[in-house]
LUMTOR-830276 format. One record per residue: x, y, z of N, C-alpha, C, O, CB in turn. Coordinates in steps of 0.2 Angstrom, whole numbers, plus 5000, padded with zeros to 4 digits. Glycine has a CB too. Example, Ala and Ser with C-alpha at 12.3 -4.5 7.8 and 13.67 -1.06 7.14 Angstrom:
2
506649725039506249785039506649845039507149835042505749785045
506449895035506849955036506450005039506750065040507049975029
REM end
This chain:
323
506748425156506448435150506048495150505448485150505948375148
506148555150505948615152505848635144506248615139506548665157
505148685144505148695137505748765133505948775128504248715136
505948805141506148855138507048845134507348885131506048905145
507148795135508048785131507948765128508448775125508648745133
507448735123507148685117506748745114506248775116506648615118
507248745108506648815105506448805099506148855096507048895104
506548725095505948735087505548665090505648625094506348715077
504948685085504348655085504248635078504248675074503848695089
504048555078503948555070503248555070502948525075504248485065
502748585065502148565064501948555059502048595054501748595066
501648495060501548455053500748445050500348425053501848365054
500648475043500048505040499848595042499848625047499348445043
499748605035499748675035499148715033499048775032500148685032
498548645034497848685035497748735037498148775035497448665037
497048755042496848795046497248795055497448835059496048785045
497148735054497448715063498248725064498548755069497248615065
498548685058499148705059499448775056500048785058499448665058
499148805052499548885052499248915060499548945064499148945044
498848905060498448945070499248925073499648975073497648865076
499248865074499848835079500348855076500548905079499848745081
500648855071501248905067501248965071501548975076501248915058
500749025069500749075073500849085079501249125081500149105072
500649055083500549045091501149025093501349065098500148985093
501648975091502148955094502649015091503049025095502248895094
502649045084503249115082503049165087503449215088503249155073
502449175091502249235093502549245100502749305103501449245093
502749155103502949165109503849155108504249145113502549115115
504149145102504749145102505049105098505449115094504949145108
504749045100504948985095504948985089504649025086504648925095
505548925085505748925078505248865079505148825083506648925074
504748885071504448845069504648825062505048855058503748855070
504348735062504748735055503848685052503648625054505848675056
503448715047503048725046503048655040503248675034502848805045
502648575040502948535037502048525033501448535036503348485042
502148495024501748485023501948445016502448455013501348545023
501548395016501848365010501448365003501648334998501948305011
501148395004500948404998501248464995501348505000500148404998
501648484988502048514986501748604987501148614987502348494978
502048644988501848724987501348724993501348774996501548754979
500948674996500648685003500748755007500348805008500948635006
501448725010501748725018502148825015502348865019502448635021
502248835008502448885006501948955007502049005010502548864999
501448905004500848945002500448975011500249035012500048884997
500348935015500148945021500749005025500549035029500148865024
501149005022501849065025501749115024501849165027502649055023
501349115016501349185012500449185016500349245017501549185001
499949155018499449185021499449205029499049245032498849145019
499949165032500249195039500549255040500549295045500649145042
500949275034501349345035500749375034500649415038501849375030
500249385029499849415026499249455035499149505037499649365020
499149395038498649385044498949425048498649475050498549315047
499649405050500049425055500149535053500049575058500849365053
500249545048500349595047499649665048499649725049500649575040
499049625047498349645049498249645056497849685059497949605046
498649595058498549585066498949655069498749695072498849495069
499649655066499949705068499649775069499649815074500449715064
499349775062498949835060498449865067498549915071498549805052
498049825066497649835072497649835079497249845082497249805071
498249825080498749825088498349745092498249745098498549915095
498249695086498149635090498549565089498249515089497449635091
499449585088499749535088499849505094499749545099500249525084
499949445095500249415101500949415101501249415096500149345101
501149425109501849425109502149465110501949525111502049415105
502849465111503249525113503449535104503649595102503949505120
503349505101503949515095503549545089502949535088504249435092
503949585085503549605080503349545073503649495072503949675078
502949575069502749525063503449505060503649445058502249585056
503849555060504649535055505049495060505349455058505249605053
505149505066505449445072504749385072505049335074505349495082
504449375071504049315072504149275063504449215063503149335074
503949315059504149295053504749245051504849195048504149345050
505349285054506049265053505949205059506449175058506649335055
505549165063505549115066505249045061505148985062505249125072
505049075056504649015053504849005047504849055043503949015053
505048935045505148895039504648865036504248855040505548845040
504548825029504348775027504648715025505248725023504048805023
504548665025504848595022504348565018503648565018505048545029
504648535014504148475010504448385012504148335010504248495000
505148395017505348355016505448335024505748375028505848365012
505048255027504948265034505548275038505548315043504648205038
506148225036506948215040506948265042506848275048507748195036
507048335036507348405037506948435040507248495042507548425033
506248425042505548475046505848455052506048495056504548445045
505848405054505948365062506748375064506848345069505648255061
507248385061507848415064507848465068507748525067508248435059
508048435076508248485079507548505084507648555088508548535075
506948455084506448485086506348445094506548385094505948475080
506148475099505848455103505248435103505048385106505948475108
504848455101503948465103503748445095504048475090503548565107
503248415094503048385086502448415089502248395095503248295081
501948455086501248445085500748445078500648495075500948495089
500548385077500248335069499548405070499248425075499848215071
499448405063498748445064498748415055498748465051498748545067
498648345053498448325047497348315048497048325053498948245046
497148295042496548305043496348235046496748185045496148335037
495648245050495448195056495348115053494748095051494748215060
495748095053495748015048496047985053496548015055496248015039
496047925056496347885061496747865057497347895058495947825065
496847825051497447795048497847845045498447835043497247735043
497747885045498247965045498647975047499147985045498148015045
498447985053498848005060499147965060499747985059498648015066
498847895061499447845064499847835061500247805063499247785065
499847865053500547845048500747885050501147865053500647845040
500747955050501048005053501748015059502248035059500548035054
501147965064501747965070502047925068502647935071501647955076
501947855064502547785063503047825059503647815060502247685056
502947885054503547895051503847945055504447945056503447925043
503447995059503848035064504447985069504948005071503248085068
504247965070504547925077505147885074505647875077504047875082
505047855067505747835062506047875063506647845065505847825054
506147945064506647995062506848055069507348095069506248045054
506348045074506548095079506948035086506747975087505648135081
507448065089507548065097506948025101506348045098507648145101
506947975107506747975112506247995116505747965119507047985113
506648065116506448155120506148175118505648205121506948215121
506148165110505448215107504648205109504448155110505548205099
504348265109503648245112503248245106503448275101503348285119
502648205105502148195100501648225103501448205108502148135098
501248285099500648285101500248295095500548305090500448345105
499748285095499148275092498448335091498248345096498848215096
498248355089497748405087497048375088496548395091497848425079
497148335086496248305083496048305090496248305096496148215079
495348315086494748355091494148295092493648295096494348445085
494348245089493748175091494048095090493748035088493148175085
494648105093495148035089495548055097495848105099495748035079
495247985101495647965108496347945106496547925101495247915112
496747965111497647965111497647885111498147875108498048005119
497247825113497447775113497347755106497747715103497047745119
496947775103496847745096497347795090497647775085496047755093
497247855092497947915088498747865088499047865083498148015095
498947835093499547845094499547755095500147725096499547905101
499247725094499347675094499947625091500147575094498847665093
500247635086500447605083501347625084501847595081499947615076
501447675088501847725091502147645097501847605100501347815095
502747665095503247605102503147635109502847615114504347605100
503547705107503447745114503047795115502947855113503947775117
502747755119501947795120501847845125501447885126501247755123
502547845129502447875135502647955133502947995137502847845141
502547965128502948045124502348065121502248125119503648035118
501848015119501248045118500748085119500348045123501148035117
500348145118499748165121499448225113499648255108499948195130
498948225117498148255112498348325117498548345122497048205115
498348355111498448455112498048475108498148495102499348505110
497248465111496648515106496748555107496948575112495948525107
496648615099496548685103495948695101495748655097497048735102
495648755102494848775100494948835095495348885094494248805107
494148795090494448855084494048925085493548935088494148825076
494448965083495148985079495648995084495549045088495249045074
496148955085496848935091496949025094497049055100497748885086
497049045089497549115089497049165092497249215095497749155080
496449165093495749205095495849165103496149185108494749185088
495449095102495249055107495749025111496148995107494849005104
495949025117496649025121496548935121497048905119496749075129
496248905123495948865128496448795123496448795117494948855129
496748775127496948715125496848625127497348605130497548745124
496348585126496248535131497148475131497448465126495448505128
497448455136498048425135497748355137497548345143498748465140
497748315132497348235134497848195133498148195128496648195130
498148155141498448105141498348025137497747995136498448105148
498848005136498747935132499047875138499547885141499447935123
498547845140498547785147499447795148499647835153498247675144
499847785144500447765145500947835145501547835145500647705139
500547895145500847945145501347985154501048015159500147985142
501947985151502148035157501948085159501548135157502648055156
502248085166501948125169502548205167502448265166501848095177
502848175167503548255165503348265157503648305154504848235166
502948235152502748245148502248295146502348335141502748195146
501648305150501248325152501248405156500748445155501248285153
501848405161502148455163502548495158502648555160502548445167
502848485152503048505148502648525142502848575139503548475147
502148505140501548525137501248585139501048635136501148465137
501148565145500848625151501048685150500748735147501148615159
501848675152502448745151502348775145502248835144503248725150
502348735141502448775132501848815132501848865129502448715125
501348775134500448805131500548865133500348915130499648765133
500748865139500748945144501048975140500949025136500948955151
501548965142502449005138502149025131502449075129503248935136
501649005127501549045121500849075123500449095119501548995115
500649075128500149145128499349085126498849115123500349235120
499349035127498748985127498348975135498748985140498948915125
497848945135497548935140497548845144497048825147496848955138
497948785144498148735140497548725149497548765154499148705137
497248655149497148625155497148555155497348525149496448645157
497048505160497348455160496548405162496248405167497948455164
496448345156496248295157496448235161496848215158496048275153
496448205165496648165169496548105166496848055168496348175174
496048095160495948025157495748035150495448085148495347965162
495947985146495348015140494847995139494647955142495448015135
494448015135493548015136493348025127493648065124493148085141
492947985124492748015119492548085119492048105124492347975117
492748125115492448195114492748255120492648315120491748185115
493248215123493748265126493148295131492548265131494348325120
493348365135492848395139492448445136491848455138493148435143
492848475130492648535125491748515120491248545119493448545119
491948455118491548435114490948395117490548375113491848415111
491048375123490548335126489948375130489348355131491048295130
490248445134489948515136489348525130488748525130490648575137
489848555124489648555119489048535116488648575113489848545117
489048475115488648425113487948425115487448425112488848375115
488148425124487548455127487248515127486748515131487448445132
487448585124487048625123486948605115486348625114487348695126
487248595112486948565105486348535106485748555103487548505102
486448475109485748445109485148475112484548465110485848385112
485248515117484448525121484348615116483748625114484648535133
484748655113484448715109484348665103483848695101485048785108
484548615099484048565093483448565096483048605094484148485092
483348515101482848515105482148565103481748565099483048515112
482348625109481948685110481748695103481148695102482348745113
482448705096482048745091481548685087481048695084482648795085
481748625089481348565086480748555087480348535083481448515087
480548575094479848555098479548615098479248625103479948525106
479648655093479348715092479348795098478948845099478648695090
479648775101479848795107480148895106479748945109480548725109
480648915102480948945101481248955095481548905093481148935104
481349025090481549005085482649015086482949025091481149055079
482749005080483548965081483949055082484549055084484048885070
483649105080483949175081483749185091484049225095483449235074
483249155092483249175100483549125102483949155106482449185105
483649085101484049005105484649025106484949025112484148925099
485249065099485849095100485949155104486449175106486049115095
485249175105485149235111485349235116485749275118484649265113
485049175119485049135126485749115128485849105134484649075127
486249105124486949105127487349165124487849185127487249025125
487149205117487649265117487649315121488149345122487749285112
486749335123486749395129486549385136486349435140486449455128
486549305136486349265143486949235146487549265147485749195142
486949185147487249105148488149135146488549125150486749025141
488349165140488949175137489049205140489449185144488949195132
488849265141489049335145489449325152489849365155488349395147
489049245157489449235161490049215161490549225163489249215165
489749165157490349085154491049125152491649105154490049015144
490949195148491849215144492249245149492849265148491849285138
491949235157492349265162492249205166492849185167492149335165
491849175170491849135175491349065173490749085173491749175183
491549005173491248905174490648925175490348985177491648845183
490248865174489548835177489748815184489248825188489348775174
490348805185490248785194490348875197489948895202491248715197
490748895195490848955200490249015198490249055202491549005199
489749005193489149035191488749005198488449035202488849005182
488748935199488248915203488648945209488348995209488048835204
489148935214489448945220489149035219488749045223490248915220
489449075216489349145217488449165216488349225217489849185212
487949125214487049125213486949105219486349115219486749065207
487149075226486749085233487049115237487649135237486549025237
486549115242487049155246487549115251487949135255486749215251
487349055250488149015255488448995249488348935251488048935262
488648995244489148965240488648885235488048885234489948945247
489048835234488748785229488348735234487748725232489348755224
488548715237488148665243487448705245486948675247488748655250
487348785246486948785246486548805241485948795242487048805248
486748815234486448815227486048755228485448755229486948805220
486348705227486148625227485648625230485148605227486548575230
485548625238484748625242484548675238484548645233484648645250
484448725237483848775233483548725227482948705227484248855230
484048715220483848715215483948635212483548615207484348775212
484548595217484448535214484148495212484248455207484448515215
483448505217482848445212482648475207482348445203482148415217
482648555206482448575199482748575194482548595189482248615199
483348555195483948545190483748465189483648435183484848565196
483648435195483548355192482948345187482848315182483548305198
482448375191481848385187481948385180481748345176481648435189
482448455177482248475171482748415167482548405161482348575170
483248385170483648355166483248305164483148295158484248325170
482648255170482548195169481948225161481748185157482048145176
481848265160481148305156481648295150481448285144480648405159
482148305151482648305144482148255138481648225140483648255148
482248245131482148225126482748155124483248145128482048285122
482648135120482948095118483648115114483648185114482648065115
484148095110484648135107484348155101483948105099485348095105
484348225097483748235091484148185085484548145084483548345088
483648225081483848185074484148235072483748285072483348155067
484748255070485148295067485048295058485348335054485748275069
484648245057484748235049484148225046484148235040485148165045
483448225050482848205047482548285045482848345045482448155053
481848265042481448305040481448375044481548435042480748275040
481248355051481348415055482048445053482048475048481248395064
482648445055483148455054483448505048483948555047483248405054
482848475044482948535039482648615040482848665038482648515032
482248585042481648685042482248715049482448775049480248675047
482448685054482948705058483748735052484048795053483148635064
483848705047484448725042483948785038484148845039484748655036
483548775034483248835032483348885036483748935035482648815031
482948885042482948945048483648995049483749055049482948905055
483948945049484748955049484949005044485049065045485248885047
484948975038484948995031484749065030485049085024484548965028
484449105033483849145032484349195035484649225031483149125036
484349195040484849235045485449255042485649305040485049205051
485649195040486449185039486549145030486849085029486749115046
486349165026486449115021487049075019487549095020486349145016
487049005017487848975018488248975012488648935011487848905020
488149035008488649035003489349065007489349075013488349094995
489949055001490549065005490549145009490749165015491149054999
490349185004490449265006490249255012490649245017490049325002
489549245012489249255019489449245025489349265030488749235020
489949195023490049125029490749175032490849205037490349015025
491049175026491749215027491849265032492149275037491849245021
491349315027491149385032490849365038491249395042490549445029
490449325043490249295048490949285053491049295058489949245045
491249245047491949215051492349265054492449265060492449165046
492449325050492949375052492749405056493149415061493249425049
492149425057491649465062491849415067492049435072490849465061
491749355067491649325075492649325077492749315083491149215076
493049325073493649335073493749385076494049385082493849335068
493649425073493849495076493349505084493649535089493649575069
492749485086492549515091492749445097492449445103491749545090
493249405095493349335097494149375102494149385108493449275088
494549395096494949465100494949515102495449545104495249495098
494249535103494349595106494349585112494649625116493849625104
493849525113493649505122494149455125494249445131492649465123
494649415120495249405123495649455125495849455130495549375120
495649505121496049595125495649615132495949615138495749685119
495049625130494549635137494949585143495349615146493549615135
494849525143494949475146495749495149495849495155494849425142
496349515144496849505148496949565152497249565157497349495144
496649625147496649685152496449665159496849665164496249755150
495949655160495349635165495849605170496149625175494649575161
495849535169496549495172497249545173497349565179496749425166
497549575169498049605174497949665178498349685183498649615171
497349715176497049735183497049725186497449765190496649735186
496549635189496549625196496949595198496849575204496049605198
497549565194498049535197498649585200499049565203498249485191
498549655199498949715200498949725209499249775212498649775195
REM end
């Protein structure tokens, strides 16, 4: 079951997540066949991916060996599932995060697909055991997070469903790479996957700080975009600690452990995300950043574009030192 002899991929919903994943899989070669039921959808999403694609060109940062008119020519629309899912090995759902969605989704996918075909899943807070439930054969199922925006952000989390193969999984692997993604592998699933659970916790302790009057919410983003970030976009919290002593992470640990434990037990409770305080933290925000669409927009392309730039940095960098 090798991804390379299997060359379409249906993806079903043509939001934000699945035009990303449409792009991504035409860039490394595959025919995608781009599925949306709602009418002129999955049309309309084709005509803003050429459009994207062709900007990307512009600026020398498409993916791929293939040009805008070779990737283009890999991708279809359907309104109609039988004919989206013909011929497909790999299905990845990217409808919006609704449990009873999905699960309709895959009861009607799996009426109409092979065996062999694999099912993956998008969603970013709906465990594979509850995604996929309603699914006969589970052992073809699994969770393929990607981080937004897919096409910028490589990283892709791959979460097994209890009853998930293991050559299922190896083929999920293959593909994520084979299209120029970062895919890694959970061994179990967990609410909130790895991405969001990391997350969470710096979510909560920068609430914290700007809550307890500590810091305002423009230094808080400081502290990881020209601190804490600057290490993380090249090397972990674990290899941050191992290369910070001078014998490696065992010795980190005697030095800093009990101050590490320390500052954990000093931790706060989970904040209120919705109360009174919560607001002068949105105001704060506001201020900086106002949240009408323009602003948000222009914000968005900025961190877009400098989102690629340092994936370039990164791959130059990597085939450097891999030379």
């Amino acid at each position: 079951m090798s991804a390379s002899g299997l060359k379409t991929i249906t993806v079903i919903g043509s939001g934000l997540i699945g035009h990303s994943w449409a792009m991504i899989f035409i860039s490394g070669g595959y025919s995608v066949k781009l599925y949306d039921n709602r009418p002129g959808q999955a049309a309309a999403a084709i005509a803003e991916i050429r459009k994207q694609l062709e900007e990307l060109e512009k600026s020398n940062m498409l993916r791929g060996e293939l040009s805008t008119k070779q990737q283009l020519a890999l991708l279809s629309s359907s309104e109609d599932l039988a004919q989206a899912l013909d011929g497909a090995f790999f299905v990845q759902e990217c409808v919006f995060e609704q449990l009873e969605v999905k699960q309709h989704v895959f009861q009607d996918v799996e009426r109409l697909v092979g065996e062999e075909v694999i099912l993956s899943s998008s969603t970013s807070c709906l465990v594979p055991s509850s995604v996929f439930s309603k699914v006969q054969n589970r052992s073809r199922c699994l969770v393929s997070h990607p981080v937004n925006p897919p096409y910028c952000v490589k990283l892709v989390e791959l979460v097994p469903h209890p009853e998930t193969a293991a050559v299922v999984m190896d083929t999920a692997f293959s593909l994520m790479t084979e299209v120029g993604q970062v895919p890694i592998r959970l061994r179990k699933e967990i609410d909130g996957f790895a991405i969001n659970r990391v997350q969470a916790a710096i979510t909560a302790e920068s609430w914290r700080l700007v809550q307890d009057g500590i810091i305002s919410v423009k230094d808080i983003d400081l502290v990881m975009s020209e601190g804490l970030g600057m290490r993380y976009a090249f090397i972990g919290p674990m290899e941050t600690m191992h290369l910070n002593a001078a014998e490696g992470l065992e010795d980190y640990m005697k030095r800093y452990g009990e101050g590490i434990t320390r500052l954990l037990t000093s931790f706060g409770p989970v904040p209120d995300f919705f109360g009174e305080a919560a607001k002068n933290i949105i105001k704060e925000m506001c201020e900086l950043i106002p949240s009408d669409q323009q602003h948000l927009s222009s914000r968005r392309e900025r961190r877009d574009q400098l989102l690629m730039g340092l994936a370039k940095l990164k791959k130059d960098h990597c085939d450097q030192h891999n030379h």
